[in-house]
mmCIF file of the N, C-alpha and C atoms, coordinates in Angstrom:
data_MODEL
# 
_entry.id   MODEL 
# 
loop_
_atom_site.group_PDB 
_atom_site.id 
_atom_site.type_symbol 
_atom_site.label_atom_id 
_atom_site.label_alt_id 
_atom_site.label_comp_id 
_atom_site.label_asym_id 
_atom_site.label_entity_id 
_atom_site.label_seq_id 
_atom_site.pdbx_PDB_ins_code 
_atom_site.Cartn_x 
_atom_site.Cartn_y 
_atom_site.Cartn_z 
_atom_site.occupancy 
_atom_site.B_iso_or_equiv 
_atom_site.pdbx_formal_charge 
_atom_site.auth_seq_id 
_atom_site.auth_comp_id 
_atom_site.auth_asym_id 
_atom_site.auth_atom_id 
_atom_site.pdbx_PDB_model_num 
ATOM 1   N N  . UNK A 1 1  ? -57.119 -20.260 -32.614 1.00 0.00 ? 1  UNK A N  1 
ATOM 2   C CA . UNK A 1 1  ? -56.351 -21.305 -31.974 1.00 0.00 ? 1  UNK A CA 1 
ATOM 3   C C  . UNK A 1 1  ? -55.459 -20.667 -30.911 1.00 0.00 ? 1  UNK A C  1 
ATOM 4   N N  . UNK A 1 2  ? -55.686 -21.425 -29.474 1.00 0.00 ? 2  UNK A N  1 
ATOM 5   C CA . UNK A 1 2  ? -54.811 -20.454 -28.463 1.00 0.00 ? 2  UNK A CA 1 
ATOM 6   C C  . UNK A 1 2  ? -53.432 -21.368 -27.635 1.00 0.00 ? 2  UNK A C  1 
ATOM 7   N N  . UNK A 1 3  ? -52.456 -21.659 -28.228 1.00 0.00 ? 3  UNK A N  1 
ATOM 8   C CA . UNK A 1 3  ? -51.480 -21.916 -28.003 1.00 0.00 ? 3  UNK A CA 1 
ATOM 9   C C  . UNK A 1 3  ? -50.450 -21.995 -26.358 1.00 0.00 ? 3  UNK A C  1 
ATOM 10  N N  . UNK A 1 4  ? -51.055 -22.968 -25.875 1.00 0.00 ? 4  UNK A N  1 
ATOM 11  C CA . UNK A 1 4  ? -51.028 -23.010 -24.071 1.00 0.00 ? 4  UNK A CA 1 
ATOM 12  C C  . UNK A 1 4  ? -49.507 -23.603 -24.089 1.00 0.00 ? 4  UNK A C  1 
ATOM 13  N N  . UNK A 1 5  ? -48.427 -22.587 -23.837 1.00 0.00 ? 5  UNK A N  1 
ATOM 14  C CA . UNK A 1 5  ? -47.217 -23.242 -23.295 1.00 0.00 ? 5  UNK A CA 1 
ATOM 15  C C  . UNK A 1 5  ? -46.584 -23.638 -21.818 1.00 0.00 ? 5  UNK A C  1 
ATOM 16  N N  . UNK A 1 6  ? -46.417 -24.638 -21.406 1.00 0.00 ? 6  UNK A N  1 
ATOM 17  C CA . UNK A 1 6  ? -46.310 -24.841 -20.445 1.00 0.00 ? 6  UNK A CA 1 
ATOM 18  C C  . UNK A 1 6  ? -44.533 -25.436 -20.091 1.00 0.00 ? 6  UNK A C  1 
ATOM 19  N N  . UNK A 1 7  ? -44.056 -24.102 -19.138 1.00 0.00 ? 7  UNK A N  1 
ATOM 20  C CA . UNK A 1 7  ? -42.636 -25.049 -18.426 1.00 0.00 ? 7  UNK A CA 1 
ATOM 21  C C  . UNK A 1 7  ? -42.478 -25.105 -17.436 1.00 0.00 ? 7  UNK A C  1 
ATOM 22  N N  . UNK A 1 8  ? -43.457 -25.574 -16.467 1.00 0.00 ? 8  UNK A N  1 
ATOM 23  C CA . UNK A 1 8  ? -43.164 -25.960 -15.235 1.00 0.00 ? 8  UNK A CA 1 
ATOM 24  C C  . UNK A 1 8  ? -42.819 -24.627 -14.314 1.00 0.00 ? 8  UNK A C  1 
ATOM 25  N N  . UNK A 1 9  ? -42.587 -23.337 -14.696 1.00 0.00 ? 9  UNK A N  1 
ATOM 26  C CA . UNK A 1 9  ? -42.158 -22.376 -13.650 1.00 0.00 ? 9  UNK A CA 1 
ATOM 27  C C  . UNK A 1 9  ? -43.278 -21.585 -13.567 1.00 0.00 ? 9  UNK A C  1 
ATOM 28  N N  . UNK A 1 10 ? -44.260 -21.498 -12.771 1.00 0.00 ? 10 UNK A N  1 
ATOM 29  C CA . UNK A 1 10 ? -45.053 -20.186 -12.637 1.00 0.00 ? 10 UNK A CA 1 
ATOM 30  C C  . UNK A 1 10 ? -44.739 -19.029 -13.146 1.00 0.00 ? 10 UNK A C  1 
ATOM 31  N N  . UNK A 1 11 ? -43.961 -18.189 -13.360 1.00 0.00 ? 11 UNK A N  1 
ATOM 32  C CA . UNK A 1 11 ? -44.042 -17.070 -13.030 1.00 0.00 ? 11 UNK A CA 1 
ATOM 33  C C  . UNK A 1 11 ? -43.810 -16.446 -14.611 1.00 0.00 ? 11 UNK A C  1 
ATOM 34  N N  . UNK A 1 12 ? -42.792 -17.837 -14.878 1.00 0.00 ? 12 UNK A N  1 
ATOM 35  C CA . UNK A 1 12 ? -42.987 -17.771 -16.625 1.00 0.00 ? 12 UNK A CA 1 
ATOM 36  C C  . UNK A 1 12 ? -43.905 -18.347 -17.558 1.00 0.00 ? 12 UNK A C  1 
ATOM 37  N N  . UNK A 1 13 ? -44.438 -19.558 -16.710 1.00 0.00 ? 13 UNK A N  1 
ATOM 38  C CA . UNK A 1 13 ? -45.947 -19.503 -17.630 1.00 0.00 ? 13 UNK A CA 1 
ATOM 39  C C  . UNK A 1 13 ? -47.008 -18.572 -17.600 1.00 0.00 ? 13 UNK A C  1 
ATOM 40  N N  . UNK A 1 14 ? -46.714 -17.975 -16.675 1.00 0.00 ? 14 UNK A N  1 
ATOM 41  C CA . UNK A 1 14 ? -48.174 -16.215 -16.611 1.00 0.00 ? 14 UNK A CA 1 
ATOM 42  C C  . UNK A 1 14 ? -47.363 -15.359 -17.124 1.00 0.00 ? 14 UNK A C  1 
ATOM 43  N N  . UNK A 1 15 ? -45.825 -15.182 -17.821 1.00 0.00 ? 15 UNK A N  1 
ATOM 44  C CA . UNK A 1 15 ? -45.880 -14.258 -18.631 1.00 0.00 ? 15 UNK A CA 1 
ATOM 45  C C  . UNK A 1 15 ? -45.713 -14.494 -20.180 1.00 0.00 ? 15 UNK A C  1 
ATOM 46  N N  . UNK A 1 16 ? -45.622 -15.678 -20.278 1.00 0.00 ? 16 UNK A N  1 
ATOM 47  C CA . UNK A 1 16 ? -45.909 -16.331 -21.718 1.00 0.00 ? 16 UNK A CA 1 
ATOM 48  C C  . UNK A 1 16 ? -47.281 -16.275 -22.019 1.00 0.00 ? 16 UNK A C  1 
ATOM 49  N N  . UNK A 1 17 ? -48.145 -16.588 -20.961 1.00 0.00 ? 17 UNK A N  1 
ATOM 50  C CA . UNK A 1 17 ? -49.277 -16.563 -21.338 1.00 0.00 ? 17 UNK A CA 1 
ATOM 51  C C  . UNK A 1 17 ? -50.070 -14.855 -22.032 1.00 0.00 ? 17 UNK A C  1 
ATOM 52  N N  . UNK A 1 18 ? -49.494 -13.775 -21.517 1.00 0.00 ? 18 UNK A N  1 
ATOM 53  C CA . UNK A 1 18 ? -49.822 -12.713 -21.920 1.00 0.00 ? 18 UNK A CA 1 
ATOM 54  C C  . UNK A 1 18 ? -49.023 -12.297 -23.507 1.00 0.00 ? 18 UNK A C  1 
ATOM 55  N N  . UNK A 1 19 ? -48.157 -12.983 -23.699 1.00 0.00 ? 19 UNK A N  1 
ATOM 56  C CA . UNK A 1 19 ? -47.457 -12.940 -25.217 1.00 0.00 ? 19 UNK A CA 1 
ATOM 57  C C  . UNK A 1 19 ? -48.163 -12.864 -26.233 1.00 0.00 ? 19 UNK A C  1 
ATOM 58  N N  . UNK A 1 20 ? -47.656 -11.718 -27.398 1.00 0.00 ? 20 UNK A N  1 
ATOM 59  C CA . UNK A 1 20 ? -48.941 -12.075 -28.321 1.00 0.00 ? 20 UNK A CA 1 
ATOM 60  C C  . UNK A 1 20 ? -48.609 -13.462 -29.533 1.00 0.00 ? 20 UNK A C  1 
ATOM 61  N N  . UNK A 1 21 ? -49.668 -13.793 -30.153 1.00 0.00 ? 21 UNK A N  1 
ATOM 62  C CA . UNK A 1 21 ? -49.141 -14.508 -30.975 1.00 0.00 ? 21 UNK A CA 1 
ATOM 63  C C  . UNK A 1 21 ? -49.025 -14.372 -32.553 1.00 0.00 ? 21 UNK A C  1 
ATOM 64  N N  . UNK A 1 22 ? -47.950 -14.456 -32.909 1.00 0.00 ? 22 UNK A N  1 
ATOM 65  C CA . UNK A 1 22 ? -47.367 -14.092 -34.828 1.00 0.00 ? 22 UNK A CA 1 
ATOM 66  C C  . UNK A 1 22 ? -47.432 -14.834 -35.771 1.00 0.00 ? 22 UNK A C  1 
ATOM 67  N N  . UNK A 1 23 ? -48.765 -14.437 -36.207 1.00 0.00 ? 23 UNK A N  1 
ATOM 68  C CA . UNK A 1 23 ? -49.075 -15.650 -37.472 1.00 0.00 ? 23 UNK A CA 1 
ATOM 69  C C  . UNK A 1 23 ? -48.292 -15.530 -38.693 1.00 0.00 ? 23 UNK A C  1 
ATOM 70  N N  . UNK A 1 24 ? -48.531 -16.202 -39.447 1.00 0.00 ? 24 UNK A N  1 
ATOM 71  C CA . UNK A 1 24 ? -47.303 -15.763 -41.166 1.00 0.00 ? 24 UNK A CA 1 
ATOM 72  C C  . UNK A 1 24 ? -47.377 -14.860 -41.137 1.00 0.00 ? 24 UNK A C  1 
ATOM 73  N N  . UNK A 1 25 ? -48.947 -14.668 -41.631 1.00 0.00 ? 25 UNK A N  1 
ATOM 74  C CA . UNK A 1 25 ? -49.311 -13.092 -42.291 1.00 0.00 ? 25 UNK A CA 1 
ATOM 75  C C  . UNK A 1 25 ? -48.752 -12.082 -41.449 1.00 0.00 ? 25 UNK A C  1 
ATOM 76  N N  . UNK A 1 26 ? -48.629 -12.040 -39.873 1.00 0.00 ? 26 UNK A N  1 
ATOM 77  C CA . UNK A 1 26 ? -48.281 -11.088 -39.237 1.00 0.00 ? 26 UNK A CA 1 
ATOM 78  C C  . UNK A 1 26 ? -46.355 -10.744 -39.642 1.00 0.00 ? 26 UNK A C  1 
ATOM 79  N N  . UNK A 1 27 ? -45.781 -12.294 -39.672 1.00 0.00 ? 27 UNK A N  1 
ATOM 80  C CA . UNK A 1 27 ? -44.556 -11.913 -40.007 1.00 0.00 ? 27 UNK A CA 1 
ATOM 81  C C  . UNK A 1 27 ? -44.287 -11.509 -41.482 1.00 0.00 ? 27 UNK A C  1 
ATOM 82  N N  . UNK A 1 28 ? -45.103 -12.289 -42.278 1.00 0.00 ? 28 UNK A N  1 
ATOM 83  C CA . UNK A 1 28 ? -44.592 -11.495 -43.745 1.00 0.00 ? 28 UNK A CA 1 
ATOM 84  C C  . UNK A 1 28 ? -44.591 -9.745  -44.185 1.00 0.00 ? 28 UNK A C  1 
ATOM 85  N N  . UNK A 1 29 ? -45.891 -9.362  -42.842 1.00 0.00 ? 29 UNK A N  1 
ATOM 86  C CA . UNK A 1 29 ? -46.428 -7.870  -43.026 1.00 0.00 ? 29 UNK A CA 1 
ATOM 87  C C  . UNK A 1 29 ? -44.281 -7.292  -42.476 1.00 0.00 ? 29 UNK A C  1 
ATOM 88  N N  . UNK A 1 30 ? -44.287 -7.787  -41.709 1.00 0.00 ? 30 UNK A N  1 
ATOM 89  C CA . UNK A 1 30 ? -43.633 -6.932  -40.828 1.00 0.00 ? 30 UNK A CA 1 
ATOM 90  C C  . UNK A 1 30 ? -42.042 -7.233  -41.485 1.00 0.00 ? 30 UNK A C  1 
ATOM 91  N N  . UNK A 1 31 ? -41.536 -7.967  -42.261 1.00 0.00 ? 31 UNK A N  1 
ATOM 92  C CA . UNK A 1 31 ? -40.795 -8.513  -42.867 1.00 0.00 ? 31 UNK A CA 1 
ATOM 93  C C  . UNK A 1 31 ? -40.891 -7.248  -44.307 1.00 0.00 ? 31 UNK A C  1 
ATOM 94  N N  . UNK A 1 32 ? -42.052 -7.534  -44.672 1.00 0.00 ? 32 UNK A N  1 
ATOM 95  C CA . UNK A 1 32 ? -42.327 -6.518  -46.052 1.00 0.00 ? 32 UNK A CA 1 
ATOM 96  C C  . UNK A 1 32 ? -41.848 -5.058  -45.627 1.00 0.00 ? 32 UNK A C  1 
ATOM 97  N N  . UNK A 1 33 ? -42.573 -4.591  -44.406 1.00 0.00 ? 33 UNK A N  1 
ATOM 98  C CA . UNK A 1 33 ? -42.278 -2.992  -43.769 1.00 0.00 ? 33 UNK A CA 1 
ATOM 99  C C  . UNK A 1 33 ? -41.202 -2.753  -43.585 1.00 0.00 ? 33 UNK A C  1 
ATOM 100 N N  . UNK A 1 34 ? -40.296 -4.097  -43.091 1.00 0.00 ? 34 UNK A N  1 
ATOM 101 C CA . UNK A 1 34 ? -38.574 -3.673  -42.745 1.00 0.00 ? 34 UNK A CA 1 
ATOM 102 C C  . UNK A 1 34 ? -38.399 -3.458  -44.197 1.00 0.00 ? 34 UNK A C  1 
ATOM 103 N N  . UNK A 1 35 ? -38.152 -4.111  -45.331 1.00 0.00 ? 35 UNK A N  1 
ATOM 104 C CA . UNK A 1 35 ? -37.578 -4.512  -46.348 1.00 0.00 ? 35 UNK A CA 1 
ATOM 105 C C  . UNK A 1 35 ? -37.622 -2.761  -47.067 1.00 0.00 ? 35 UNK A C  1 
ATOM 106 N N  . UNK A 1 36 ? -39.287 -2.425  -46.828 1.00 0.00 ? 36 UNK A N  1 
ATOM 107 C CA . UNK A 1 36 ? -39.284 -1.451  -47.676 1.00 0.00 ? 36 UNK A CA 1 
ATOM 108 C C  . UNK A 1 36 ? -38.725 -0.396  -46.853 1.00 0.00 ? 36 UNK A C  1 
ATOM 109 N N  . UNK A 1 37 ? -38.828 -0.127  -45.637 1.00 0.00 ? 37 UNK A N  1 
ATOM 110 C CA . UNK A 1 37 ? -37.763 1.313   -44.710 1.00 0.00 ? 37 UNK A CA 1 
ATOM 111 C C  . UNK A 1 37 ? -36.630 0.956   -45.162 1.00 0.00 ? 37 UNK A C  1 
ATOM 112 N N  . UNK A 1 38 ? -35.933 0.017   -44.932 1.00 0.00 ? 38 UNK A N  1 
ATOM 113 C CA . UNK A 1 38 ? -34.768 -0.144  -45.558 1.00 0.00 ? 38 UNK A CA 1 
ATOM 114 C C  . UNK A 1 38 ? -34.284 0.077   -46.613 1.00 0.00 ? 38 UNK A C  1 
ATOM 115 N N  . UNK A 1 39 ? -34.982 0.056   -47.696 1.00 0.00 ? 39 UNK A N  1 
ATOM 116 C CA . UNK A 1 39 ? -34.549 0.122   -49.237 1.00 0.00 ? 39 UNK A CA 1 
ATOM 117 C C  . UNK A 1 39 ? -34.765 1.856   -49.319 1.00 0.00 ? 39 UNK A C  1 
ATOM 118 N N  . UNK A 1 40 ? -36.159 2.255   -48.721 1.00 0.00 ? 40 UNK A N  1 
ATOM 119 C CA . UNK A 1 40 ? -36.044 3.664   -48.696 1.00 0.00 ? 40 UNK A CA 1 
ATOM 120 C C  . UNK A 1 40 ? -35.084 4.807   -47.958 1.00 0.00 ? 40 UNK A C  1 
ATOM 121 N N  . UNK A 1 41 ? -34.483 4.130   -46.506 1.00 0.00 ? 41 UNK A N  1 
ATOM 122 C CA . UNK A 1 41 ? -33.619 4.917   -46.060 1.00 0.00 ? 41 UNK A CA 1 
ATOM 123 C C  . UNK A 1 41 ? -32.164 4.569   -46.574 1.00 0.00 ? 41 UNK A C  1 
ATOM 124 N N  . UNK A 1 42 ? -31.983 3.403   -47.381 1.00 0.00 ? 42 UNK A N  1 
ATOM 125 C CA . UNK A 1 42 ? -30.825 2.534   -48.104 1.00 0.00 ? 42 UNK A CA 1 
ATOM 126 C C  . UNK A 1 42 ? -30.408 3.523   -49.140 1.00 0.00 ? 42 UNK A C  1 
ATOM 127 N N  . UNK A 1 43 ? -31.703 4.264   -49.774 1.00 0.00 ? 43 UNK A N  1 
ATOM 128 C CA . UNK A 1 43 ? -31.756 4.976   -50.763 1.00 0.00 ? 43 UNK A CA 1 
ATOM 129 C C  . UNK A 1 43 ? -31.408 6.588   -50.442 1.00 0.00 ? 43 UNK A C  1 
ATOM 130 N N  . UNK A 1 44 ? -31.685 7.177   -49.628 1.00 0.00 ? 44 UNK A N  1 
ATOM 131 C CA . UNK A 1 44 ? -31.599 8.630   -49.081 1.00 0.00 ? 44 UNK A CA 1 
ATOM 132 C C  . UNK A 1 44 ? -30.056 8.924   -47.918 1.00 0.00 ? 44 UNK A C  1 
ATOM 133 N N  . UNK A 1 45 ? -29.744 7.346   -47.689 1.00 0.00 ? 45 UNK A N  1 
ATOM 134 C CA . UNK A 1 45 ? -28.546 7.407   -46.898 1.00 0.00 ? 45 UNK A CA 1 
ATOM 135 C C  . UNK A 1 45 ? -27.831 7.670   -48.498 1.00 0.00 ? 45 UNK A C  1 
ATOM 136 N N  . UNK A 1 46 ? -27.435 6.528   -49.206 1.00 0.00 ? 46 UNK A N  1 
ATOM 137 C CA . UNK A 1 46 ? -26.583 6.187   -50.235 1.00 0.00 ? 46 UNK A CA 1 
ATOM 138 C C  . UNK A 1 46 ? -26.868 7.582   -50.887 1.00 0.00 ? 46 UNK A C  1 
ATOM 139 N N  . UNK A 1 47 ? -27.636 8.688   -51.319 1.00 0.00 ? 47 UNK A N  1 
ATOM 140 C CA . UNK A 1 47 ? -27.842 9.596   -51.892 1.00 0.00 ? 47 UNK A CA 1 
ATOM 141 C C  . UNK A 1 47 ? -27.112 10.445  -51.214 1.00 0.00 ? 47 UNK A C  1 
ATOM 142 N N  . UNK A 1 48 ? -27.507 10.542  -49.925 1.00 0.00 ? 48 UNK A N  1 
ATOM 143 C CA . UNK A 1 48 ? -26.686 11.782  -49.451 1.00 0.00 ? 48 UNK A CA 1 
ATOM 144 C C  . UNK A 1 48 ? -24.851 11.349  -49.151 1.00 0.00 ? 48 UNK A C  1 
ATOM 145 N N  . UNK A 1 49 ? -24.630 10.626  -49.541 1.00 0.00 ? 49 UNK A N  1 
ATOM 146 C CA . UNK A 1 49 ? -23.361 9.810   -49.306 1.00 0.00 ? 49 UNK A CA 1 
ATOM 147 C C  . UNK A 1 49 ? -22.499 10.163  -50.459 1.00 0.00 ? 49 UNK A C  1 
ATOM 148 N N  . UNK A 1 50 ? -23.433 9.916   -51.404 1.00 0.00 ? 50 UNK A N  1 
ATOM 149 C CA . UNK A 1 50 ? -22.960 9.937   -52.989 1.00 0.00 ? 50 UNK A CA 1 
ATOM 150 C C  . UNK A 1 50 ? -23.420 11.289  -53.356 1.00 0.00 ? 50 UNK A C  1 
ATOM 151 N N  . UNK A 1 51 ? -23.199 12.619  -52.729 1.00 0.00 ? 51 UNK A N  1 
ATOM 152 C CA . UNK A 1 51 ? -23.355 13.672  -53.736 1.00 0.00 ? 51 UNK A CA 1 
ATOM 153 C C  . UNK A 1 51 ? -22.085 14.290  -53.638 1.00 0.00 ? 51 UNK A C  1 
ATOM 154 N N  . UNK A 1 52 ? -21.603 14.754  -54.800 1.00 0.00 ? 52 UNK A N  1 
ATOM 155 C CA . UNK A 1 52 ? -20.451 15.826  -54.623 1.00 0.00 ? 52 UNK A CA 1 
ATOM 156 C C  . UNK A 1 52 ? -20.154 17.343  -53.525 1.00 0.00 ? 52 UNK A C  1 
ATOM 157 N N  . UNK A 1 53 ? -19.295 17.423  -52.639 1.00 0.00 ? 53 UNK A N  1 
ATOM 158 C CA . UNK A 1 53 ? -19.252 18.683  -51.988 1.00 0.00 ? 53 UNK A CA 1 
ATOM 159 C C  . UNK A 1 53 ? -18.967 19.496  -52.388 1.00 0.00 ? 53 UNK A C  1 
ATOM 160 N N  . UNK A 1 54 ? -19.799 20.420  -52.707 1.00 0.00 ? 54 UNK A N  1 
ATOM 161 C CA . UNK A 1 54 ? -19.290 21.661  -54.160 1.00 0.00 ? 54 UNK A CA 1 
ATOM 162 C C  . UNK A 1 54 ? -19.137 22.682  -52.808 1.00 0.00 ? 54 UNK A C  1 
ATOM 163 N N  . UNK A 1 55 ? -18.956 22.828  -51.712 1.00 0.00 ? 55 UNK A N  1 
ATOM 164 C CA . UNK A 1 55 ? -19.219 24.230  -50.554 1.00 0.00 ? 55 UNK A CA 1 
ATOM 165 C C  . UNK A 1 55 ? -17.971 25.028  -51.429 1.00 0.00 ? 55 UNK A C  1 
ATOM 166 N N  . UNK A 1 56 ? -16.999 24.001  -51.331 1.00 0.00 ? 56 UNK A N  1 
ATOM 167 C CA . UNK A 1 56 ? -15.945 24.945  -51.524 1.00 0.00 ? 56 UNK A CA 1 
ATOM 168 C C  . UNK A 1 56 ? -15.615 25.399  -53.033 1.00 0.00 ? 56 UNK A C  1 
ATOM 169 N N  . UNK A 1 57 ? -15.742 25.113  -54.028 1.00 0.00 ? 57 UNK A N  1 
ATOM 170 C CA . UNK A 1 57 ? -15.890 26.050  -55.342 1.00 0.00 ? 57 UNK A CA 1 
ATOM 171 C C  . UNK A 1 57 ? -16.157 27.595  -55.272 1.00 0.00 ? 57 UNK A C  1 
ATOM 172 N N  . UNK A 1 58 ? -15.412 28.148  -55.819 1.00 0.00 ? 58 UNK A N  1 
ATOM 173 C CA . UNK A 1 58 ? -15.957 29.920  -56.130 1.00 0.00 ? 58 UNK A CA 1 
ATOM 174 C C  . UNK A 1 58 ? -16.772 29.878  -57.232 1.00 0.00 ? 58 UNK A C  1 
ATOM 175 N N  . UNK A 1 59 ? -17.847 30.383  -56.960 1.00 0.00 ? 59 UNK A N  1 
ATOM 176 C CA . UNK A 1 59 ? -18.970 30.541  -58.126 1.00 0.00 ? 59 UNK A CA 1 
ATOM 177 C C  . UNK A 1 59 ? -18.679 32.203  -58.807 1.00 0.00 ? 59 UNK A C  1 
ATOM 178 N N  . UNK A 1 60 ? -18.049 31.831  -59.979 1.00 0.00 ? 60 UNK A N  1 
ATOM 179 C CA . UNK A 1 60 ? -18.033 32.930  -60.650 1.00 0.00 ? 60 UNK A CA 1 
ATOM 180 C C  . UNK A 1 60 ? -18.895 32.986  -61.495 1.00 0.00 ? 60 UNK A C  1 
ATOM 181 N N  . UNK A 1 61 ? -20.211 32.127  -61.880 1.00 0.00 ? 61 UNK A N  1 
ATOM 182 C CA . UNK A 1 61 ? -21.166 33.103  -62.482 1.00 0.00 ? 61 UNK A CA 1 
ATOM 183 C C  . UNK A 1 61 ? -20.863 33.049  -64.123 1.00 0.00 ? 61 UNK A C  1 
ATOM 184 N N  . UNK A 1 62 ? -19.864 32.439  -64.151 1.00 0.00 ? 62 UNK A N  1 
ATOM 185 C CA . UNK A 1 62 ? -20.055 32.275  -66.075 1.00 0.00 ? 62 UNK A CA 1 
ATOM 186 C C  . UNK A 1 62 ? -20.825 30.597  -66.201 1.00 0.00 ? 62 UNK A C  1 
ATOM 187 N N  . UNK A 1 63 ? -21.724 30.619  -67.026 1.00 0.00 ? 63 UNK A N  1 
ATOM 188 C CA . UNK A 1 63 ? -22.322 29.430  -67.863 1.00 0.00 ? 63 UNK A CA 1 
ATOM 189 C C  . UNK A 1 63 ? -21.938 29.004  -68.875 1.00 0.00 ? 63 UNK A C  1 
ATOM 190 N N  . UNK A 1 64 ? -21.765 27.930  -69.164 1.00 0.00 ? 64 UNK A N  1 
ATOM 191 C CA . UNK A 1 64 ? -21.270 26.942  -70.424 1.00 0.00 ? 64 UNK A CA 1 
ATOM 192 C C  . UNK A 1 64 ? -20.149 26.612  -70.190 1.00 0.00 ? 64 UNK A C  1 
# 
């Protein structure tokens, strides 16, 4: 199905006309891909956010 928009201005109906067009499936894909970069860099930001800065401790080397 090819979706002919028309507003009266030339110059913007020949560049609408080259537009692609976004079916569900195309937005749910791309909706799903944000969701999951997000949750994964949500996850590796918040990690490196949340670790303790040990630089400065003296490691003396006793255990327990």
């Amino acid at each position: 199905m090819h979706v002919v928009i028309k507003t009266g201005h030339k110059t913007t109906d020949a560049w609408l006309a080259k537009q692609a067009i976004w079916h569900d499936k195309d937005m749910l894909k791309a909706v799903l891909v944000g969701v999951a970069l997000g949750v994964v860099l949500g996850f590796f930001w918040g990690y490196g956010v949340g670790t303790p800065d040990l630089s400065g401790l003296i490691h003396t080397g006793i255990k327990g």
